[in-house]
DOBAGU-501934 format. One record per atom (N, C-alpha, C, O): residue number from 1; residue in one letter; atom name; x, y, z. Coordinates in steps of 0.05 Angstrom, whole numbers, plus 5000, padded with zeros to 4 digits. Each point is the difference from the previous one (the first is absolute). Layout:
+-----+---+----+------+------+------+
|   k | r |  a |    X |    Y |    Z |
+-----+---+----+------+------+------+
| NUM | A | CA |    X |    Y |    Z |
...
+-----+---+----+------+------+------+
END
This chain:
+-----+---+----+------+------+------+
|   k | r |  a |    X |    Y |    Z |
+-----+---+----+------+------+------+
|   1 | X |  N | 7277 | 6183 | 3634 |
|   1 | X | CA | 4978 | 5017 | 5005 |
|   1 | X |  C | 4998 | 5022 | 4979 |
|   1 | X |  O | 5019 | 5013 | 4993 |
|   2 | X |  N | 4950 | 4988 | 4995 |
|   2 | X | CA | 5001 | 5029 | 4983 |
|   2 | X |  C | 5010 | 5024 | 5008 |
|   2 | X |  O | 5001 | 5007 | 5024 |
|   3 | X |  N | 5005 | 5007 | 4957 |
|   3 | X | CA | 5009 | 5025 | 5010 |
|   3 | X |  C | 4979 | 5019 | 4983 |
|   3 | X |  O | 5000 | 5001 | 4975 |
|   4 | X |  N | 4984 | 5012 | 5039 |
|   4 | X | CA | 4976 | 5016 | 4999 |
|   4 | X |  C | 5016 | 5035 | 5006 |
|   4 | X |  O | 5022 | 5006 | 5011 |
|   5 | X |  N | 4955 | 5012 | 4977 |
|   5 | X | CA | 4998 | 5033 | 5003 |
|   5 | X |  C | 4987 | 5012 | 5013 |
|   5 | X |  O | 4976 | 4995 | 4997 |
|   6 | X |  N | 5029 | 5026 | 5022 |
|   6 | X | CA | 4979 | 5001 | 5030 |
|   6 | X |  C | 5011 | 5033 | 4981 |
|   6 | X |  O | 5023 | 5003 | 4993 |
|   7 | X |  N | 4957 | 5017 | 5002 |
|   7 | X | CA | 5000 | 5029 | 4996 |
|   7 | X |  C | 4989 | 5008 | 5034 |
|   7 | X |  O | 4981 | 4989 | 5010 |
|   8 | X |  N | 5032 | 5029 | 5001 |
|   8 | X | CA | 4986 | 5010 | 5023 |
|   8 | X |  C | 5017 | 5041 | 4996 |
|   8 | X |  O | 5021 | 5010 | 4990 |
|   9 | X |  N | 4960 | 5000 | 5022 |
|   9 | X | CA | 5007 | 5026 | 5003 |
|   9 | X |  C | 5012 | 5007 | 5032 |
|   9 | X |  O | 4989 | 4990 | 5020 |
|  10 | X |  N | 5031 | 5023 | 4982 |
|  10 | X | CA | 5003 | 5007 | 5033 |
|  10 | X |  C | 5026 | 5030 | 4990 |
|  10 | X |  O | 5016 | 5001 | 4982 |
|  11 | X |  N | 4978 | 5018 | 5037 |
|  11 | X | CA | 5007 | 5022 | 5011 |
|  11 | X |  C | 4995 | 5016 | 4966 |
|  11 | X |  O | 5020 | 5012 | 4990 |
|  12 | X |  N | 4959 | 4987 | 4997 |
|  12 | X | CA | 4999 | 5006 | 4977 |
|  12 | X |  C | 5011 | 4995 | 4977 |
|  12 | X |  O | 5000 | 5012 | 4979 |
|  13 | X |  N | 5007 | 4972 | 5029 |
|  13 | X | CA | 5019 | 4978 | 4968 |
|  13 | X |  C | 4983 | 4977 | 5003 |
|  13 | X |  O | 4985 | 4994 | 5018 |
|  14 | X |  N | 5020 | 4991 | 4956 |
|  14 | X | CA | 4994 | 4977 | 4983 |
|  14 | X |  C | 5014 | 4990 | 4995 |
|  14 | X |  O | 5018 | 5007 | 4984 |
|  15 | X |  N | 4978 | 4964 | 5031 |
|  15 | X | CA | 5025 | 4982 | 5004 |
|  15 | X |  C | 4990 | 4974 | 4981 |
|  15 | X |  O | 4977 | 4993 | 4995 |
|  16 | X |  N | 5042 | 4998 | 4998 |
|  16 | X | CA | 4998 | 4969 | 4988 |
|  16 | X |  C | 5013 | 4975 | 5005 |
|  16 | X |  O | 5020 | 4994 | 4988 |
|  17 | X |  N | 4969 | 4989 | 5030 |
|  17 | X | CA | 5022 | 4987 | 5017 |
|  17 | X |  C | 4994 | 4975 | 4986 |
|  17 | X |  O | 4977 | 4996 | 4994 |
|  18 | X |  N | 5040 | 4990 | 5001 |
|  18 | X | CA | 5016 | 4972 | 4982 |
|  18 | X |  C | 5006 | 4975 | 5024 |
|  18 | X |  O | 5023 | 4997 | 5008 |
|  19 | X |  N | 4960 | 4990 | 5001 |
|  19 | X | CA | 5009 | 4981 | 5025 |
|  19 | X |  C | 4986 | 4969 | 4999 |
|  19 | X |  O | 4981 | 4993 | 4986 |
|  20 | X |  N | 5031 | 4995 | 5028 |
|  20 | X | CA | 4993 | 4966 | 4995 |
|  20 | X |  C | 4981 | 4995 | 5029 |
|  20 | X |  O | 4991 | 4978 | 5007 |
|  21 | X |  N | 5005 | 5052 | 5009 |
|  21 | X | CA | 4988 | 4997 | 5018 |
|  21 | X |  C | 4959 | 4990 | 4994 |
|  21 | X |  O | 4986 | 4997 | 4980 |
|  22 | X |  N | 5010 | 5001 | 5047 |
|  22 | X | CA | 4970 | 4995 | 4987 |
|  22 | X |  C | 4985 | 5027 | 5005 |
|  22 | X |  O | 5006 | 5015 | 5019 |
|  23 | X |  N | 4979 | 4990 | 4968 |
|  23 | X | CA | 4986 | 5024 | 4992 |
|  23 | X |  C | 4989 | 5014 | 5033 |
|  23 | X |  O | 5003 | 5022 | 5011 |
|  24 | X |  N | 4985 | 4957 | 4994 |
|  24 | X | CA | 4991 | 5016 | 5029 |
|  24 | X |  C | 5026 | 4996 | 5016 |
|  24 | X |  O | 4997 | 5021 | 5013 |
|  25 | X |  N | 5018 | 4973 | 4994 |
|  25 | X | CA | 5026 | 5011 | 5024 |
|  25 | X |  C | 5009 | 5022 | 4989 |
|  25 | X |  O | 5005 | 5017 | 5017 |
|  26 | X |  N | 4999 | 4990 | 4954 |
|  26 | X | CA | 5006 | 5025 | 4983 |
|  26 | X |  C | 4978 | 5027 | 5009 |
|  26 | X |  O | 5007 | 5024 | 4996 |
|  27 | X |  N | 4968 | 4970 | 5016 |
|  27 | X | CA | 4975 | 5014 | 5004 |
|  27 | X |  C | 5009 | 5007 | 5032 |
|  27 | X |  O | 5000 | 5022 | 5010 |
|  28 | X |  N | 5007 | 4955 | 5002 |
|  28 | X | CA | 4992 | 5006 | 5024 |
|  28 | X |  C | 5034 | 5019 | 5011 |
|  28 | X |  O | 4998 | 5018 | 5017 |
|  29 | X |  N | 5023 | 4977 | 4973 |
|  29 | X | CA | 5020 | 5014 | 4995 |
|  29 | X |  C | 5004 | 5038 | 5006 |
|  29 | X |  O | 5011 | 5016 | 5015 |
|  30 | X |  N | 4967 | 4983 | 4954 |
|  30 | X | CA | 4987 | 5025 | 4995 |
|  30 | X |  C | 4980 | 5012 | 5017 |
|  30 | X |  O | 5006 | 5022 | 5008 |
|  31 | X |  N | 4975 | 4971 | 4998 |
|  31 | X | CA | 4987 | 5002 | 5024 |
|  31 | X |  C | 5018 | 5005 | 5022 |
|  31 | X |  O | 4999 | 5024 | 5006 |
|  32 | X |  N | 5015 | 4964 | 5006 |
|  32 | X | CA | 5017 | 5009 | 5027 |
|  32 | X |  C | 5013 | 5025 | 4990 |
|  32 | X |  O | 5000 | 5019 | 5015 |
|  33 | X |  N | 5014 | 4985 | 4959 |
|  33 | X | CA | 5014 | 5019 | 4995 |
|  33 | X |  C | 4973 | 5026 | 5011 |
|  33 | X |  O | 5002 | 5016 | 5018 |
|  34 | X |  N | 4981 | 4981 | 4970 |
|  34 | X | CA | 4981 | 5021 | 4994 |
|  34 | X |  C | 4988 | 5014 | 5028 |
|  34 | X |  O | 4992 | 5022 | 5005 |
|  35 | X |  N | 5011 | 4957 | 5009 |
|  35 | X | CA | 4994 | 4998 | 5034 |
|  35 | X |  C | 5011 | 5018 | 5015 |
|  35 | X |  O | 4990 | 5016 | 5016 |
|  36 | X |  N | 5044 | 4977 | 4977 |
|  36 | X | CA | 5022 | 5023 | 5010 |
|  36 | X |  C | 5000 | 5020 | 4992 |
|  36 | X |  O | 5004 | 5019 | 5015 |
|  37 | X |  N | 4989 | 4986 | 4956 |
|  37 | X | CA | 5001 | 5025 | 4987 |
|  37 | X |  C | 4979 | 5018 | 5014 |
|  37 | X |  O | 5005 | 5023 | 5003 |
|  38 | X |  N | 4973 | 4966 | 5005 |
|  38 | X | CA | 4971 | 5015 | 5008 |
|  38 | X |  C | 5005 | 5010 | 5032 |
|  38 | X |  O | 4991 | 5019 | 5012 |
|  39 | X |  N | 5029 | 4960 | 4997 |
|  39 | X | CA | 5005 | 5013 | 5033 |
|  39 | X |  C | 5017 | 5014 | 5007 |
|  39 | X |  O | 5006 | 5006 | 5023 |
|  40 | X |  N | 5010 | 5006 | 4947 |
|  40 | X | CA | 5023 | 5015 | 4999 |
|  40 | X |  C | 4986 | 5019 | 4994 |
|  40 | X |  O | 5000 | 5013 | 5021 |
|  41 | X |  N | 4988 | 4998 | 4965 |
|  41 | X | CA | 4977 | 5019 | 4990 |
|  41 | X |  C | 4986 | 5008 | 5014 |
|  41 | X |  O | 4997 | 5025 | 4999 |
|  42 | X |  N | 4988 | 4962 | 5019 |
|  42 | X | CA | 4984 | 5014 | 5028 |
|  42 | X |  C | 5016 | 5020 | 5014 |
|  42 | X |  O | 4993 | 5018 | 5015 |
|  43 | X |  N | 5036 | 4972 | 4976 |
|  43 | X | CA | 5016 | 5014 | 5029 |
|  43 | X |  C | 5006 | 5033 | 4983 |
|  43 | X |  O | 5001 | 5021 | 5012 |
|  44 | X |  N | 5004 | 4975 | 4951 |
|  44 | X | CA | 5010 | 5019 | 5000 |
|  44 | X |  C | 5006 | 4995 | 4966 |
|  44 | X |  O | 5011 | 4981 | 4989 |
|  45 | X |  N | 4979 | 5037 | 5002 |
|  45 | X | CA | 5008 | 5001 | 4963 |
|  45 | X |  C | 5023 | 5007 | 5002 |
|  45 | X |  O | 5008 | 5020 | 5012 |
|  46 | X |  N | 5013 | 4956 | 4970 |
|  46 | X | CA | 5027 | 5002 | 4986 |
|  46 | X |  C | 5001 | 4993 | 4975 |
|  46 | X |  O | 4983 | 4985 | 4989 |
|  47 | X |  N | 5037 | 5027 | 4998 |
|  47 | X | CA | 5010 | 4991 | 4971 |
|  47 | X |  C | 4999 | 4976 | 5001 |
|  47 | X |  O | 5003 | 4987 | 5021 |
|  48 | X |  N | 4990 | 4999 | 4949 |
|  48 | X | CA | 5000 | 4971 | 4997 |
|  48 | X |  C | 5029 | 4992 | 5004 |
|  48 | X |  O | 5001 | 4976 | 4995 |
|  49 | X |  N | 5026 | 5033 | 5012 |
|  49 | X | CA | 5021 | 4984 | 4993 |
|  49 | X |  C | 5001 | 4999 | 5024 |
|  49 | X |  O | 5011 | 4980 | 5007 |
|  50 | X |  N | 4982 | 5035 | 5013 |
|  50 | X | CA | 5011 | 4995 | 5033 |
|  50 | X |  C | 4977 | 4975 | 5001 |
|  50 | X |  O | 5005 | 4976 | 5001 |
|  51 | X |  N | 4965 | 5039 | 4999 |
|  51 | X | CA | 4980 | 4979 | 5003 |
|  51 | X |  C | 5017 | 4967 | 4992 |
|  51 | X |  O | 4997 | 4984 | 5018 |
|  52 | X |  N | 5015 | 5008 | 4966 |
|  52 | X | CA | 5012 | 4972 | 4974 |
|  52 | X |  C | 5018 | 5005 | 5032 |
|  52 | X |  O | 4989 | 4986 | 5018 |
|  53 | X |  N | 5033 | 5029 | 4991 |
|  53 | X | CA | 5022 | 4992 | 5012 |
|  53 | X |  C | 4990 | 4995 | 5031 |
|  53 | X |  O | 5013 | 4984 | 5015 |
|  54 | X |  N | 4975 | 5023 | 4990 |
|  54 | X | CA | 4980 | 5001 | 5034 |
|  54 | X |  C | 4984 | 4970 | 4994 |
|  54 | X |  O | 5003 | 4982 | 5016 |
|  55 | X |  N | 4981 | 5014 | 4962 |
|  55 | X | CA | 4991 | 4967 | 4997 |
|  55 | X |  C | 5017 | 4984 | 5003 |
|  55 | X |  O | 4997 | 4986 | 5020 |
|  56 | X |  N | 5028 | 5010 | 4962 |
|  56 | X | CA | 5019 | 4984 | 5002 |
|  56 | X |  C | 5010 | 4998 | 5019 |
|  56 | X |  O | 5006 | 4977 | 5002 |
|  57 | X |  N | 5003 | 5043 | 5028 |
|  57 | X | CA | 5010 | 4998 | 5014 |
|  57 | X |  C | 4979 | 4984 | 5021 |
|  57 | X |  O | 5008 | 4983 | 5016 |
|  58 | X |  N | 4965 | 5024 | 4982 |
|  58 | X | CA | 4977 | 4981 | 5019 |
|  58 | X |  C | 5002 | 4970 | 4992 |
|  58 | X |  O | 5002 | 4985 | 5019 |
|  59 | X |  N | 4997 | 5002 | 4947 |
|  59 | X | CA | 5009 | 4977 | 4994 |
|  59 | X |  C | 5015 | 4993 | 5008 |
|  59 | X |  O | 4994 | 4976 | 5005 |
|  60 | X |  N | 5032 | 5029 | 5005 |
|  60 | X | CA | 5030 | 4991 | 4997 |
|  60 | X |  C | 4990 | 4998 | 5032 |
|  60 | X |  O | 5002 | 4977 | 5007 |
|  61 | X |  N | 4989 | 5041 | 5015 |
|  61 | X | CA | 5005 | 5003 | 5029 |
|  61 | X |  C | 4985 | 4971 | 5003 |
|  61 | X |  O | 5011 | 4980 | 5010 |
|  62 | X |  N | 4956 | 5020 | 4979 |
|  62 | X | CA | 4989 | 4978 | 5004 |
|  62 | X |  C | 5009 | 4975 | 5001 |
|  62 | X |  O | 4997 | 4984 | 5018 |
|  63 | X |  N | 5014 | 5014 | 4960 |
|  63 | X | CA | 5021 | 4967 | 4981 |
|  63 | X |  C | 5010 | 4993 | 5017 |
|  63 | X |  O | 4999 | 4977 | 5008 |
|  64 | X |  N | 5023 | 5050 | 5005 |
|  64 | X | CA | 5023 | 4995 | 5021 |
|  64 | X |  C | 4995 | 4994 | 5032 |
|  64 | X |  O | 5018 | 4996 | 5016 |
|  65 | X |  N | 4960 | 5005 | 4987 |
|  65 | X | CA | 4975 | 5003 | 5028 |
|  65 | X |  C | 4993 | 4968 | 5000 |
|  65 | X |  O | 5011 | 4986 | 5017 |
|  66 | X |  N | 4973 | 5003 | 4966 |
|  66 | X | CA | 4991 | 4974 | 4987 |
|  66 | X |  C | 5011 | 4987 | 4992 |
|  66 | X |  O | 4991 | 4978 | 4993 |
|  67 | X |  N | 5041 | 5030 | 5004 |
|  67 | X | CA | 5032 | 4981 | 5000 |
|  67 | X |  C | 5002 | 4992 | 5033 |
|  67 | X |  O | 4998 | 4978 | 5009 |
|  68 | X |  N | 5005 | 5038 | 5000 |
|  68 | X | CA | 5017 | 4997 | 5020 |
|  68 | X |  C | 4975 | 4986 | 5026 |
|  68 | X |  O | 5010 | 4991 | 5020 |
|  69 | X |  N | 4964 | 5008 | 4979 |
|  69 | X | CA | 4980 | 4990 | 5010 |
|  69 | X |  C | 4993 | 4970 | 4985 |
|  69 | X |  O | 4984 | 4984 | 5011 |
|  70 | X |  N | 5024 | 5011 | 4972 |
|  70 | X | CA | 4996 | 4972 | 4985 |
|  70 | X |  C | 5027 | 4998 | 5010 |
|  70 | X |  O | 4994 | 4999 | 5024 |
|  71 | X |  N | 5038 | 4999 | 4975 |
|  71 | X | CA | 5013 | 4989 | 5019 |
|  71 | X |  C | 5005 | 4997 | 5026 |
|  71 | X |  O | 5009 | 4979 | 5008 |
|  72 | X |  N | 4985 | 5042 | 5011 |
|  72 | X | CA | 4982 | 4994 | 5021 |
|  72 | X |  C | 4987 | 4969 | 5013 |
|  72 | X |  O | 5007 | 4982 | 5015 |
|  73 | X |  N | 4968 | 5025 | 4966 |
|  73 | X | CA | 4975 | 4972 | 4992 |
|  73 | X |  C | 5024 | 4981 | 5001 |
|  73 | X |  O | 5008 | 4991 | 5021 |
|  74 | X |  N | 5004 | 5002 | 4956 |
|  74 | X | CA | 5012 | 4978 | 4997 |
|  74 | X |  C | 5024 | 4990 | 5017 |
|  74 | X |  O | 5006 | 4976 | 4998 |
|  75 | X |  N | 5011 | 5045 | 5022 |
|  75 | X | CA | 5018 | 4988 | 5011 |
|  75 | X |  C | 4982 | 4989 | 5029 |
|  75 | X |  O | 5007 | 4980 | 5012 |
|  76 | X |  N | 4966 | 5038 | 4995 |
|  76 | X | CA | 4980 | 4986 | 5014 |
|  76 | X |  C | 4999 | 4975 | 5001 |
|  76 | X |  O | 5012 | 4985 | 5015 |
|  77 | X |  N | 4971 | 5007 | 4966 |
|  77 | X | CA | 4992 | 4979 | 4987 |
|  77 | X |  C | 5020 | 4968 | 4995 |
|  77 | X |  O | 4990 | 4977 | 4998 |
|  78 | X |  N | 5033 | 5031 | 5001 |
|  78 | X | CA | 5022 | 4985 | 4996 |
|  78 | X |  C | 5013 | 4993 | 5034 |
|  78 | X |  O | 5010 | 4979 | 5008 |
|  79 | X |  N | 4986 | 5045 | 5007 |
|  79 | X | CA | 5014 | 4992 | 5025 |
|  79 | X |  C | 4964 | 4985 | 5014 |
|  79 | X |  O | 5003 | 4982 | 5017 |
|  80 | X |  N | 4976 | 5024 | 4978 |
|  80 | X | CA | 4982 | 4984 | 5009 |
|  80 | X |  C | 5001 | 4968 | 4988 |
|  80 | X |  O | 4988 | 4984 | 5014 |
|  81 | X |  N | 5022 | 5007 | 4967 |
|  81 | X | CA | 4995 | 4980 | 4989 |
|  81 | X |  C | 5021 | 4989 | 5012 |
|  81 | X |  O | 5002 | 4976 | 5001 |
|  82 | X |  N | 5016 | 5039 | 5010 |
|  82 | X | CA | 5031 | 4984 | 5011 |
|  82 | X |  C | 4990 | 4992 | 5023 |
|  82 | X |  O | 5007 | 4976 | 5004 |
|  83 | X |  N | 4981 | 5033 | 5011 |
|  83 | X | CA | 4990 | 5002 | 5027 |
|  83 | X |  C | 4976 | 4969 | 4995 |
|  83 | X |  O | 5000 | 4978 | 5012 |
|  84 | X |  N | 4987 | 5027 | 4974 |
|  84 | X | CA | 4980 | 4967 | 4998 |
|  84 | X |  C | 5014 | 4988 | 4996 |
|  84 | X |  O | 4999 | 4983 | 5018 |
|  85 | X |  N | 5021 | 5011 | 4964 |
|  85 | X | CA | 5008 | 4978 | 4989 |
|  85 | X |  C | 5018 | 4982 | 5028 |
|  85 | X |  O | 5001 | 4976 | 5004 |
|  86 | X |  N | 5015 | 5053 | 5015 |
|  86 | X | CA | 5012 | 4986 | 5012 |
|  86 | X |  C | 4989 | 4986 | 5023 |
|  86 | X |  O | 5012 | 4982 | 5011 |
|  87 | X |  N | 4961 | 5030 | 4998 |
|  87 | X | CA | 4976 | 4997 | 5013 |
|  87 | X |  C | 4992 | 4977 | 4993 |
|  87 | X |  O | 5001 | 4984 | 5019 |
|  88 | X |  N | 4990 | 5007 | 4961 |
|  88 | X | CA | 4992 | 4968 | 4979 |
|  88 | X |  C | 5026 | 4983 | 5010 |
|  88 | X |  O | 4996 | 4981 | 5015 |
|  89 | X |  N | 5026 | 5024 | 4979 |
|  89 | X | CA | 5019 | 4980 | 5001 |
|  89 | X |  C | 5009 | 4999 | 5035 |
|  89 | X |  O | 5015 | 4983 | 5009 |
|  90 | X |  N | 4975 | 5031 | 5002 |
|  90 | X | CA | 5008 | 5005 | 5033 |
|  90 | X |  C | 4979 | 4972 | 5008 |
|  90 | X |  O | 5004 | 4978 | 5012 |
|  91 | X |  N | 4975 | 5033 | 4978 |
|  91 | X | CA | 4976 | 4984 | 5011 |
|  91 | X |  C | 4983 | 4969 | 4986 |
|  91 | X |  O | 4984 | 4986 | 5012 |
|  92 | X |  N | 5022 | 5010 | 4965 |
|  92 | X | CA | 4999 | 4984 | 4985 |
|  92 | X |  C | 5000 | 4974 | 5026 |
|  92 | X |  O | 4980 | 4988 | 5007 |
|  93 | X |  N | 5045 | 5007 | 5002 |
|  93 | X | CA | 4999 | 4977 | 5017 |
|  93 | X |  C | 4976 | 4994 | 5021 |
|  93 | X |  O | 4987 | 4979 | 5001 |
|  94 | X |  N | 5008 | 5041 | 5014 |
|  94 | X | CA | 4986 | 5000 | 5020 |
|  94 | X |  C | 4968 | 5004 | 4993 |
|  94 | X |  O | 4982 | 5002 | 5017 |
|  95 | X |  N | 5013 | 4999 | 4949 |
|  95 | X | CA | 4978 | 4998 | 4989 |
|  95 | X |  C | 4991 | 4970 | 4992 |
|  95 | X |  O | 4977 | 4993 | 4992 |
|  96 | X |  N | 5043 | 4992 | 5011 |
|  96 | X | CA | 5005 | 4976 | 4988 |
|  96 | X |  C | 4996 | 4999 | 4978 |
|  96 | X |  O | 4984 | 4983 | 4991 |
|  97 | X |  N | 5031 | 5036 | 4992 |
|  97 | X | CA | 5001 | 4997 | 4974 |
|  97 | X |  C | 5028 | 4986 | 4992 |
|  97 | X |  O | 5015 | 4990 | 5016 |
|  98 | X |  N | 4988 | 5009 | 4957 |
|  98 | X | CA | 5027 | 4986 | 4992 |
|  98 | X |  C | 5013 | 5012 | 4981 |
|  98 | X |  O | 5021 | 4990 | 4992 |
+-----+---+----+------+------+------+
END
């Protein structure tokens, strides 16, 4: 995959980011950042380094939120499929299947 240059500005710097990502997940990334930043701001003007350390901590809570809800999902999902399968093989006979 190419590796492309995304220039974006955030908390008043000029950033230059170097990534093999694709340009728009790099956009939409930035965008969410910009999201948090704006609902942190309603509440209350801070220095950009708390503003940077209060974002990061909303990223990281989210990630860790959408971790632990995608394993969740999947130990779901795994004990439902246990449950058909044994359901299929319970009943298979009496379906007259083979």
């Amino acid at each position: 995959m190419a590796t492309h240059e995304v220039t974006f500005e955030f908390l008043g710097q000029c950033f230059t980011l170097r990534s093999s990502l694709p340009e728009e997940e790099i956009k939409e990334v930035l965008a969410f950042l910009e999201e948090k930043k704006a609902e942190i701001l309603k509440v209350k003007n801070v220095p950009a380094y708390k503003l940077a350390i209060w974002l990061l901590f909303q990223v990281a809570y989210e990630y860790l939120k959408a971790k632990k809800e995608k394993e969740a999902l999947e130990e779901y999902l795994k004990a439902q499929s246990k449950r058909l399968a044994d359901f299929l093989e319970k009943e298979m006979p009496t379906l007259g299947c083979s």
